[in-house]
C-alpha positions in Angstrom: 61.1 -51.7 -2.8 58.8 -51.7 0.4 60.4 -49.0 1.7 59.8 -46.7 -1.1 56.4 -47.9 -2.0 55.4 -46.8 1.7 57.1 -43.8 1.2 55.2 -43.1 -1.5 51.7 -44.0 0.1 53.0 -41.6 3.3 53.4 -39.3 0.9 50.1 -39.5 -1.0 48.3 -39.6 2.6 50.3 -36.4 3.7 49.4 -34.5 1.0 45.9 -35.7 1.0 45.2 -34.2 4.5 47.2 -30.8 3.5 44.7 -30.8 0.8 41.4 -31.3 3.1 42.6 -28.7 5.7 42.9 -26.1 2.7 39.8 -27.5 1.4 38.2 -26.8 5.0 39.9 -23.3 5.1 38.6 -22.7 1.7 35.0 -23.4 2.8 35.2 -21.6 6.5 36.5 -18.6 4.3 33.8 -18.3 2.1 31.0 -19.0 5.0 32.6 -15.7 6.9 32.4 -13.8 4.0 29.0 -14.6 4.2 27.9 -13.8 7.5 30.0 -10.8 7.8 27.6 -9.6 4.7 25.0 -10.4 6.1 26.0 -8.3 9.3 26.8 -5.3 6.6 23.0 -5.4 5.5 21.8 -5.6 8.4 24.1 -2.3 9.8 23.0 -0.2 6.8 19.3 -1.5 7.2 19.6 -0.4 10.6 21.3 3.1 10.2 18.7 3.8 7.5 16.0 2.7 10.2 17.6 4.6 12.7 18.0 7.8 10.5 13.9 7.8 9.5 13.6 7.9 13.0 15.4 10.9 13.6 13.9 12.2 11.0 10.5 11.8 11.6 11.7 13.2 15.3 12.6 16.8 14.0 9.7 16.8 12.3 7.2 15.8 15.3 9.8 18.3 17.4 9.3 21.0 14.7 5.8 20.9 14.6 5.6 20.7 18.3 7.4 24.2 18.5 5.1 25.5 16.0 1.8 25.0 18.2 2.9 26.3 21.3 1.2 26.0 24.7 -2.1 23.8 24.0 -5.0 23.3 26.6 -5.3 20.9 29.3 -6.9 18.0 27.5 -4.5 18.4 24.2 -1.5 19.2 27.3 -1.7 15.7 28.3 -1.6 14.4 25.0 1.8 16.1 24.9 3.1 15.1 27.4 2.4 11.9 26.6 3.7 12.2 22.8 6.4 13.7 24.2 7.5 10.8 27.3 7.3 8.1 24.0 9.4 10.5 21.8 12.2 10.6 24.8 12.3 6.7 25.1 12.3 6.2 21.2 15.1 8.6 21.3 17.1 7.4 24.5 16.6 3.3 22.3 17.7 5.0 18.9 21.0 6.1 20.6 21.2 2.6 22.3 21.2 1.1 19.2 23.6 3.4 17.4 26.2 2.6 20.2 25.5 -1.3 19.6 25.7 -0.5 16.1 29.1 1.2 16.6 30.3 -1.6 18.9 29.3 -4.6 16.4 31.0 -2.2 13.4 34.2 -2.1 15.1 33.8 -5.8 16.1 33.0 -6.7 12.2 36.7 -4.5 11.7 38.4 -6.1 14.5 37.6 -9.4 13.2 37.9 -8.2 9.4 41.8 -7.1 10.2 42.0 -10.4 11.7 40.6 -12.6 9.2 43.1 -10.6 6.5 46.0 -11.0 8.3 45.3 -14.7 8.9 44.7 -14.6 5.2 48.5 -13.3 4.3 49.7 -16.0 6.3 48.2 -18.7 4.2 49.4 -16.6 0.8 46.5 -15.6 -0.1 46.6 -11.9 0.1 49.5 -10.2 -0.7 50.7 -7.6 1.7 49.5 -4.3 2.1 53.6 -3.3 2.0 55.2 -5.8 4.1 55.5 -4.2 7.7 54.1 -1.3 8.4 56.2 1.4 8.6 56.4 2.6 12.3 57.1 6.3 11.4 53.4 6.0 9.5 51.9 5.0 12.6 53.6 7.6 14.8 52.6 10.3 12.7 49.2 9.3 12.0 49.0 9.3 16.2 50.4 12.5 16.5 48.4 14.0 13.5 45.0 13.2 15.8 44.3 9.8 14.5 43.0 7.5 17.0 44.3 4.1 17.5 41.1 2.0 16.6 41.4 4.7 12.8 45.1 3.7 12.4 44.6 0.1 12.5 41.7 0.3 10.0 43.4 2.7 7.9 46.8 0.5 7.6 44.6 -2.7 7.9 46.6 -3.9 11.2 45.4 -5.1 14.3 44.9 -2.8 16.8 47.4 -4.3 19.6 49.9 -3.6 16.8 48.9 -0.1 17.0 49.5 -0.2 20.4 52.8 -2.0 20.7 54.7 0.3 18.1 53.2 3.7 20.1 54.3 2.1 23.5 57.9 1.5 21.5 58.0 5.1 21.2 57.1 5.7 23.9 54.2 8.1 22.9 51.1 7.0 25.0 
């Protein structure tokens, strides 16, 4: 009779803390999703910074061109537009590279978070396991490794492991 009943309260306690660790998964799930939104908003609110810029650039460029050689006093002015255009230009392509590096950070950890995902059941599988004759020819068709994992939604050391398997890089 004891035996059971503290069986039964093991039992309860067990499934009590599998149910507050999915609870807790639940919840860091959800906060992710979140921030990696947040990231996504920012990125496009940044490209579309970025690509006013550039914009506005071609335009001060154009114009440029169209006056021509200008006197001393308007020369200096120039130069001067022109020293702020280069470093506005030279930080706009800084920030496109960061922007490129947190993108394929946000993938990286997107993949990731997905595959972690499948392990818990939530997702279903893409296919089960990739098919290593998809990733081979993908390679061989000029995709590049970082593209293949994104486009089969793997992790990139996956990627990597099949190709070396084939013996292809």
């Amino acid at each position: 009779m004891i035996d059971e009943e503290l069986f039964i309260v093991c039992m309860g306690g067990m499934g009590f803390v599998i149910v507050c660790i999915l609870a807790y998964i639940i919840i860091k799930d959800k906060d992710t999703y979140k921030r990696v939104s947040r990231f996504e908003t920012a990125i496009e609110a940044i490209t579309k910074e970025i690509y006013k810029i550039q914009k506005t650039q071609q335009q001060i460029q154009t114009d440029q061109a169209s006056i021509g050689f200008m006197g001393d006093k308007d020369g200096a002015k120039y130069d001067a537009n022109n020293d702020k255009i280069q470093a506005l230009n030279k930080k706009v392509i800084e920030l496109d590279k960061d922007i490129d590096l947190l993108k394929n950070h946000y993938d990286e950890k997107i993949i990731s978070l997905e595959n972690r995902m499948r392990e818990y059941g939530h997702f279903s599988s893409t296919g089960g396991d990739v098919d290593e004759k998809k990733i081979i020819d993908m390679f061989q068709n000029g995709f590049s490794i970082d593209s293949i994992a994104k486009e089969l939604r793997i992790g990139r050391g996956e990627v990597e492991f099949t190709l070396k398997l084939a013996n292809i890089k």
